[in-house]
DRENMAR-500760 format. One record per residue: residue number from 1; x, y, z of N, C-alpha, C in turn. Coordinates in steps of 0.2 Angstrom, whole numbers, always signed. Layout:
residues N
R    n   n_px   n_py   n_pz  ca_px  ca_py  ca_pz   c_px   c_py   c_pz
R  NUM      X      Y      Z      X      Y      Z      X      Y      Z
...
end
This chain:
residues 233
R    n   n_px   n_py   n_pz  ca_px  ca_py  ca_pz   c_px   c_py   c_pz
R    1    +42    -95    -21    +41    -92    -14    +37    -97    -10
R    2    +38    -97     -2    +36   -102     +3    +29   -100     +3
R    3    +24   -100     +4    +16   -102     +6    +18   -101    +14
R    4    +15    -96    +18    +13    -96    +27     +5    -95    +27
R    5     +1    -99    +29     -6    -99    +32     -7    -99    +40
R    6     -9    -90    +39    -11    -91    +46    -19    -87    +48
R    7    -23    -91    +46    -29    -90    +44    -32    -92    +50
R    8    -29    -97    +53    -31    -99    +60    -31    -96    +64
R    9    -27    -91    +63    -22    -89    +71    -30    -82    +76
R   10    -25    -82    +82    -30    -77    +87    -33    -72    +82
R   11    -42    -72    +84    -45    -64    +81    -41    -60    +87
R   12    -43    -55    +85    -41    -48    +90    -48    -44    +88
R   13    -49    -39    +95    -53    -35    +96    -51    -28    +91
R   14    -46    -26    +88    -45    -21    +83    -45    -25    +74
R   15    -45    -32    +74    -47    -33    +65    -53    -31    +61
R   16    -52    -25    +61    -56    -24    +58    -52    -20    +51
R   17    -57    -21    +43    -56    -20    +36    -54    -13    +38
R   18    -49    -11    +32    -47     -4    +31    -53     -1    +26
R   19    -54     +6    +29    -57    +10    +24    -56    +12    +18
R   20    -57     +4    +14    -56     +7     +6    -61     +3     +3
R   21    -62     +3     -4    -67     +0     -6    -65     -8     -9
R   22    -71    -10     -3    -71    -18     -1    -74    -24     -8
R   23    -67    -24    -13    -68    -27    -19    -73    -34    -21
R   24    -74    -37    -14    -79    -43    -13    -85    -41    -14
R   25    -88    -39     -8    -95    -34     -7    -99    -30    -12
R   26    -94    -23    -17    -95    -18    -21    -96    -22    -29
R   27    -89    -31    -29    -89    -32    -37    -85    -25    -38
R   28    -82    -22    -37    -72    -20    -38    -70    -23    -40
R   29    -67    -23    -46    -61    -27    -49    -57    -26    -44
R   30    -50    -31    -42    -43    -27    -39    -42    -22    -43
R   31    -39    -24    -51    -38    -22    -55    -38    -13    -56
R   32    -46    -12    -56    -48     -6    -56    -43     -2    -50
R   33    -45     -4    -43    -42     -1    -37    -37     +0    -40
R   34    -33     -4    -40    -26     -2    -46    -25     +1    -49
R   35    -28     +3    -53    -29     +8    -59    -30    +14    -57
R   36    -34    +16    -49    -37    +22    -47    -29    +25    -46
R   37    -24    +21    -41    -19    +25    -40    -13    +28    -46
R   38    -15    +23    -50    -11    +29    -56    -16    +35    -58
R   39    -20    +35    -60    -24    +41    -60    -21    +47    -55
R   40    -21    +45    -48    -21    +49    -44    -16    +51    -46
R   41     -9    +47    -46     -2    +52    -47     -3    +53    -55
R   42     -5    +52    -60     -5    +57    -66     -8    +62    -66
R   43    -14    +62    -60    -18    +69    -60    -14    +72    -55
R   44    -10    +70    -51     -5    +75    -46     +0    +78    -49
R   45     +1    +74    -56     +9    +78    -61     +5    +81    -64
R   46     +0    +80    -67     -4    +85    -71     -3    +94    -68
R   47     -5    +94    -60     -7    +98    -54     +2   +100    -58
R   48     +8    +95    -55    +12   +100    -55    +14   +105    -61
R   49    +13   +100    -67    +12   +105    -74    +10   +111    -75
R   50     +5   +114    -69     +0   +119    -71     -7   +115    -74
R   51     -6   +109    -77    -13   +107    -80    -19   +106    -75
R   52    -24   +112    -77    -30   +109    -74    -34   +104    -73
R   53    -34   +103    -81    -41    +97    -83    -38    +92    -87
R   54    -39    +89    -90    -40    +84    -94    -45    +77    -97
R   55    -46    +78   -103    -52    +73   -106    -49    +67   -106
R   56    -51    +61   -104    -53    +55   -103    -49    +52   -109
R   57    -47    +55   -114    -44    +51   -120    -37    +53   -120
R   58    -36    +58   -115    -28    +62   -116    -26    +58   -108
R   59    -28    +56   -104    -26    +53    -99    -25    +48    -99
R   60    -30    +44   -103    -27    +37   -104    -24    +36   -109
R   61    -22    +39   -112    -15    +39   -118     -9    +40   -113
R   62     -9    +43   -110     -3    +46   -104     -2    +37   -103
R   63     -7    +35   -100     -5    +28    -95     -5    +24   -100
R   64     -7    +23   -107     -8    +17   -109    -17    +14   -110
R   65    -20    +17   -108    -28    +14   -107    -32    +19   -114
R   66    -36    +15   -114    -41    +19   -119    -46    +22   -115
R   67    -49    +29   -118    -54    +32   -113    -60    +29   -112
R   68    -61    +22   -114    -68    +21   -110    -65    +16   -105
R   69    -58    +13   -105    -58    +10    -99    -56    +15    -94
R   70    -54    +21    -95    -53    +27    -89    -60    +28    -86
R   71    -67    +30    -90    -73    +31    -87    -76    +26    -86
R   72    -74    +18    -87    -79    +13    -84    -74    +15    -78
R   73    -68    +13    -76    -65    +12    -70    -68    +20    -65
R   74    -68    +22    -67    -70    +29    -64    -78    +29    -60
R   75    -81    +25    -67    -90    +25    -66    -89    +20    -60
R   76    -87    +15    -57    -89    +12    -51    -88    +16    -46
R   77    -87    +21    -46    -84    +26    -41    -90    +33    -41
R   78    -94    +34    -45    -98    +40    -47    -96    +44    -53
R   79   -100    +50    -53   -100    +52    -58    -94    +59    -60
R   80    -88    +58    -65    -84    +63    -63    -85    +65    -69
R   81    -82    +73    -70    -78    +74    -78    -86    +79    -80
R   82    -83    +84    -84    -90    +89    -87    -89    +89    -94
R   83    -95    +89    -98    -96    +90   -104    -90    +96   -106
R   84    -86    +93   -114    -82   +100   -115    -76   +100   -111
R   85    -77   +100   -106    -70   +102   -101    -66    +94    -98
R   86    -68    +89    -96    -67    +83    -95    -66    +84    -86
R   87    -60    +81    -85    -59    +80    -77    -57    +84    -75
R   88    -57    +90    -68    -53    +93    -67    -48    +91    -61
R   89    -42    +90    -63    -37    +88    -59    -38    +89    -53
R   90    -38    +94    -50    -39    +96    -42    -45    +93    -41
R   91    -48    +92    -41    -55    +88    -39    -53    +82    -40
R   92    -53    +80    -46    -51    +72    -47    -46    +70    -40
R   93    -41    +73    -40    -37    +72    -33    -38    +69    -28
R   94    -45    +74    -26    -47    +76    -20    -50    +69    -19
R   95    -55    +68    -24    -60    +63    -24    -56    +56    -24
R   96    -52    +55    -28    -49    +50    -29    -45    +47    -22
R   97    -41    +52    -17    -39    +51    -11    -45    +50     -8
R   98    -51    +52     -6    -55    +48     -2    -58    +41     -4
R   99    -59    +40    -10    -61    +34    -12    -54    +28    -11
R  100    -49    +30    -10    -44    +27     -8    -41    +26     +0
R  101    -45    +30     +3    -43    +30    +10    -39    +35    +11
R  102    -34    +40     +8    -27    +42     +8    -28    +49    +11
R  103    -35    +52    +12    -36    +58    +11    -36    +62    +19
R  104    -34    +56    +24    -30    +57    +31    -25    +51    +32
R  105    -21    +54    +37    -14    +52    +40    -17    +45    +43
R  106    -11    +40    +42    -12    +32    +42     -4    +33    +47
R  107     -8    +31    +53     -1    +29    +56     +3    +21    +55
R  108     +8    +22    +54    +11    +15    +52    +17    +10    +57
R  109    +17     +7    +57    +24     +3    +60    +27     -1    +55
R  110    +33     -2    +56    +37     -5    +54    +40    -11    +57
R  111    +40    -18    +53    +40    -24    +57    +46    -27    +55
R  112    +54    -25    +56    +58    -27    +53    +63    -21    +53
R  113    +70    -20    +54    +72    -14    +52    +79    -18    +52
R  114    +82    -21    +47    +87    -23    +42    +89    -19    +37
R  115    +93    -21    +33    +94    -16    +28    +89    -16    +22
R  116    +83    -19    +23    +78    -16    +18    +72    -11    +21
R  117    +73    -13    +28    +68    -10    +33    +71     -3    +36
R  118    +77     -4    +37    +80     +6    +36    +78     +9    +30
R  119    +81     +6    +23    +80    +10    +20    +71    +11    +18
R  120    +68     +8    +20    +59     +9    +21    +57    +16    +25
R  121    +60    +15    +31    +61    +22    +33    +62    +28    +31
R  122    +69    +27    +26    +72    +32    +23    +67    +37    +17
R  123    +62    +32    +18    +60    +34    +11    +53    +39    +12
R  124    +54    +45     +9    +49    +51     +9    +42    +51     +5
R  125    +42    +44     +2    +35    +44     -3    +27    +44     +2
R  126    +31    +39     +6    +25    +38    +13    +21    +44    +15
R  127    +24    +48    +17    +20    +52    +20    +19    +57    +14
R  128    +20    +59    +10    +18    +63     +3     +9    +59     +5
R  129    +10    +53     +3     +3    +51     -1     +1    +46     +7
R  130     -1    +50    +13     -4    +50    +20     -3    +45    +23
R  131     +5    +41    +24     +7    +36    +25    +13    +40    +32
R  132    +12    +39    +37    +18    +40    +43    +20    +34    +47
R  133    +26    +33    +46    +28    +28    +49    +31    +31    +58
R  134    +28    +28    +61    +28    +32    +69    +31    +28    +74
R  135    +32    +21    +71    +35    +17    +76    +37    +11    +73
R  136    +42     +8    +75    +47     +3    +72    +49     -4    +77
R  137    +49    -10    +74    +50    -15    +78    +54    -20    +74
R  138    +60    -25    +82    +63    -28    +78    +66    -33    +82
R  139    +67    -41    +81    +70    -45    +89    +76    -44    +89
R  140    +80    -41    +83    +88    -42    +85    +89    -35    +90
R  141    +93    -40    +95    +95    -37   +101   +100    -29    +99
R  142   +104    -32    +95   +107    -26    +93   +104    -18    +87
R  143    +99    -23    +88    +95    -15    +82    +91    -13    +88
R  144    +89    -17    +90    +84    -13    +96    +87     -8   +101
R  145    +84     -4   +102    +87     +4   +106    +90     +9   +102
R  146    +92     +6    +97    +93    +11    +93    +90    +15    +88
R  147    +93    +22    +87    +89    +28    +84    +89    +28    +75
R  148    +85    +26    +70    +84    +27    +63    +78    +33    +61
R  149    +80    +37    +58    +76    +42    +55    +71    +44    +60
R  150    +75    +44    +64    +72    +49    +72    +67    +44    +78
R  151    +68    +38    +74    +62    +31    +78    +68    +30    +82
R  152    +66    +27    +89    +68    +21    +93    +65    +16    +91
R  153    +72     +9    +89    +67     +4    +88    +65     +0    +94
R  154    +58     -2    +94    +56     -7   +100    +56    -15    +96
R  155    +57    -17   +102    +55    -26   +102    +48    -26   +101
R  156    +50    -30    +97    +43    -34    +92    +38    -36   +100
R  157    +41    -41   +104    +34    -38   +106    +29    -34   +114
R  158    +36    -27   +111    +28    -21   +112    +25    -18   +105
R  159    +25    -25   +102    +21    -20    +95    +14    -20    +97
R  160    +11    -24   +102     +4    -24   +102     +4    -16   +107
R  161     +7    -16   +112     +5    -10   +113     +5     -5   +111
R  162     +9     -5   +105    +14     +1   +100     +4     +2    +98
R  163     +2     -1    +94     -5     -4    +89     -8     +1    +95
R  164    -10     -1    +99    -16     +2   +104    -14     +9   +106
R  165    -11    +13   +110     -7    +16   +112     -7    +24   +105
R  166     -6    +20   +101     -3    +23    +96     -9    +25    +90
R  167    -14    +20    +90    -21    +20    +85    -16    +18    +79
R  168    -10    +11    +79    -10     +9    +72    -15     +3    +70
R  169    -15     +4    +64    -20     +0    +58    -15     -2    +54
R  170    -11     +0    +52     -6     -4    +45     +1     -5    +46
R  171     +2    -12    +48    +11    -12    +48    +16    -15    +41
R  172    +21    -12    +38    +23    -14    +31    +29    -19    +37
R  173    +30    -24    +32    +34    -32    +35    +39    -32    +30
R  174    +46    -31    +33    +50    -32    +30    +56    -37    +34
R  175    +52    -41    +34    +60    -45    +38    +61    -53    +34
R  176    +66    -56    +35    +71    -62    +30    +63    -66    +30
R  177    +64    -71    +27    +60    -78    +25    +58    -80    +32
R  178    +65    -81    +35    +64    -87    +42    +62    -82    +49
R  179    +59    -75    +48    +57    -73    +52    +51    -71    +52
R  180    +47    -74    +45    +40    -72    +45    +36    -73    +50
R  181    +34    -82    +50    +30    -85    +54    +29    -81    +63
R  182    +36    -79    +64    +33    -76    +72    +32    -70    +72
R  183    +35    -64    +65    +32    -57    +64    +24    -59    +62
R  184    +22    -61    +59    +16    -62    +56    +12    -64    +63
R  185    +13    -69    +67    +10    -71    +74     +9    -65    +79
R  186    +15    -60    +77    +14    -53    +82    +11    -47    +78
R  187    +11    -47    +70     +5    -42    +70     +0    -46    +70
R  188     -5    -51    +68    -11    -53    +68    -12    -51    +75
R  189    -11    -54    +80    -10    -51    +88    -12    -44    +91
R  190     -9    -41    +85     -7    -36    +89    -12    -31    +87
R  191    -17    -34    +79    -26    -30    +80    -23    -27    +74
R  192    -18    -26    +71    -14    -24    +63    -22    -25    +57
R  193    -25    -19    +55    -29    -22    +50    -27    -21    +45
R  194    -21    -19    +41    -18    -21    +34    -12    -21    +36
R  195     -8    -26    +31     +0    -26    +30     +5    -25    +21
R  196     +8    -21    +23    +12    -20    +16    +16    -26    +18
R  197    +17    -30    +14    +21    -37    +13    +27    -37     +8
R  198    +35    -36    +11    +40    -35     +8    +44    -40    +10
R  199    +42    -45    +13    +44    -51    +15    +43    -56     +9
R  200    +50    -61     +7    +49    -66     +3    +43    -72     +2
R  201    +38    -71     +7    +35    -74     +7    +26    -74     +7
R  202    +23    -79     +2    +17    -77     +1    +11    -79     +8
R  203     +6    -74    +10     +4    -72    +14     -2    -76    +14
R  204     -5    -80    +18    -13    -81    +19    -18    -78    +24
R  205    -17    -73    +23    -21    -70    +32    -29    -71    +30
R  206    -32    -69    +37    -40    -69    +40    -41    -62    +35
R  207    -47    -65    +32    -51    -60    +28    -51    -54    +29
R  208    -53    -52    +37    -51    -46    +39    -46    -41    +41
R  209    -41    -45    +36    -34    -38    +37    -32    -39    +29
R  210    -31    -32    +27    -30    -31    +21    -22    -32    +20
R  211    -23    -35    +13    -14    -36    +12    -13    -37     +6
R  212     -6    -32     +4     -3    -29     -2     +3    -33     -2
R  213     +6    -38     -8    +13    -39     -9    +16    -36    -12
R  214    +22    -34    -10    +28    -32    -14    +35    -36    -16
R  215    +34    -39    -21    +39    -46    -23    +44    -40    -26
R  216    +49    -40    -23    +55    -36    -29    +59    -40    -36
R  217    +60    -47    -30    +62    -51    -37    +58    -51    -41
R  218    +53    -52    -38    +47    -55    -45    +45    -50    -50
R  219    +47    -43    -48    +48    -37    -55    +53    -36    -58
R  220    +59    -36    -54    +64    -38    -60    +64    -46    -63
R  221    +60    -50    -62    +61    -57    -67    +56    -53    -73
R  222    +52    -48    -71    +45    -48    -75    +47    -43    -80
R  223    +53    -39    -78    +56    -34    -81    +63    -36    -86
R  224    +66    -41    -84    +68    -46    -88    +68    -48    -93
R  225    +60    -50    -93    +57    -55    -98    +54    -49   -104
R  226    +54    -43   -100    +50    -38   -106    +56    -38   -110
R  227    +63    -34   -106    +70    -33   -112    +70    -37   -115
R  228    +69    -45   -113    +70    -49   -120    +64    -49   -126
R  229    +60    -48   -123    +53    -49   -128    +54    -44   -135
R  230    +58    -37   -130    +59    -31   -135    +65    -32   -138
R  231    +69    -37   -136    +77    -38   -139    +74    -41   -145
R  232    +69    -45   -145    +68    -50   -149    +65    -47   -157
R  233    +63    -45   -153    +56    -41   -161    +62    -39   -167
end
């Protein structure tokens, strides 16, 4: 994958950190943050099961983990879970989406609407877990004006206004290789403090805008290499 560093580029008056816990400052693992979000969807199927609670050794058997690395990952976060009963799901929930930021609506833009950026649209998980995508942006002339999943798409750039206007924080970036460098120049621009990253390429932003990659090839190679390792045994 290509390397883009734009570290240098214009601050803005809106960069500032998204509300989640800042793994530099606290000594967070990423890892653990990572981990919180499984939790929360295993405690959300737990909820759909009827299961109210569950012990620390029966959830990490679910995912894979052993119960102490479920309670140290948990213990940087406070104290959960009662003697005898363990965790009770609906609270873990509740608690777990604040400690993750999720536990209000996160206005979104979308920066790219292709066929991976329509079908980003399409997709219902967003707003389940307090993600709304409210406004959509794109330079080809021919997607622009037109209506997907009920957005008019605008030119990339009224995305700064879109941002102000609109009170966005988070843009997910899905457009080719060779149109990163000028999407990337118009959200740092535009006061964007996190980006979901669906773009082929690796990211170098200013410390103060949070940023998620989504490699798809790079999970089907890693997904690959599993079938053989199992072909193999």
């Amino acid at each position: 994958m290509a390397a883009y560093n734009i570290a240098s580029g214009p601050a803005s008056k809106f960069q500032r950190a998204l509300n989640k816990p800042d793994t530099e400052s606290t000594k967070i693992p990423k890892a653990v943050v990572s981990r919180l979000s499984l939790y929360l969807r295993e405690m959300q199927q737990l909820l759909r099961e009827n299961i109210a609670t569950i012990s620390s050794t029966k959830l990490g058997k679910r995912l894979g983990f052993t119960a102490s690395q479920v309670r140290k990952d948990l213990a940087y976060f406070g104290q959960f879970g009662y003697p005898g009963i363990g965790y009770k799901c609906e609270e873990m929930v509740a608690e777990i989406r604040k400690i993750l930021g999720t536990d209000r609506v996160w206005p979104v833009v979308l920066v790219g609407c292709g066929n991976l950026g329509q079908a980003l649209l399409g997709y219902r998980g967003f707003s389940t877990q307090g993600f709304q995508v409210i406004a959509a942006v794109d330079v080809d002339q021919s997607v622009v004006g037109q209506k997907i999943e009920g957005l008019t798409i605008k030119h990339i750039d009224e995305l700064t206004h879109l941002v102000e206007s609109l009170g966005i924080r988070v843009a997910i970036l899905a457009v080719p290789a060779k149109a990163v460098e000028a999407a990337v120049e118009h959200i740092v621009a535009s006061g964007i403090s996190g980006i979901l990253n669906f773009a082929p390429v690796t990211l170098s932003l200013p410390r103060n805008i949070g940023l998620v990659e989504v490699d798809l090839a790079r999970e089907l190679e890693q997904l690959a290499f599993s079938v053989l390792q199992n072909a193999e045994r």
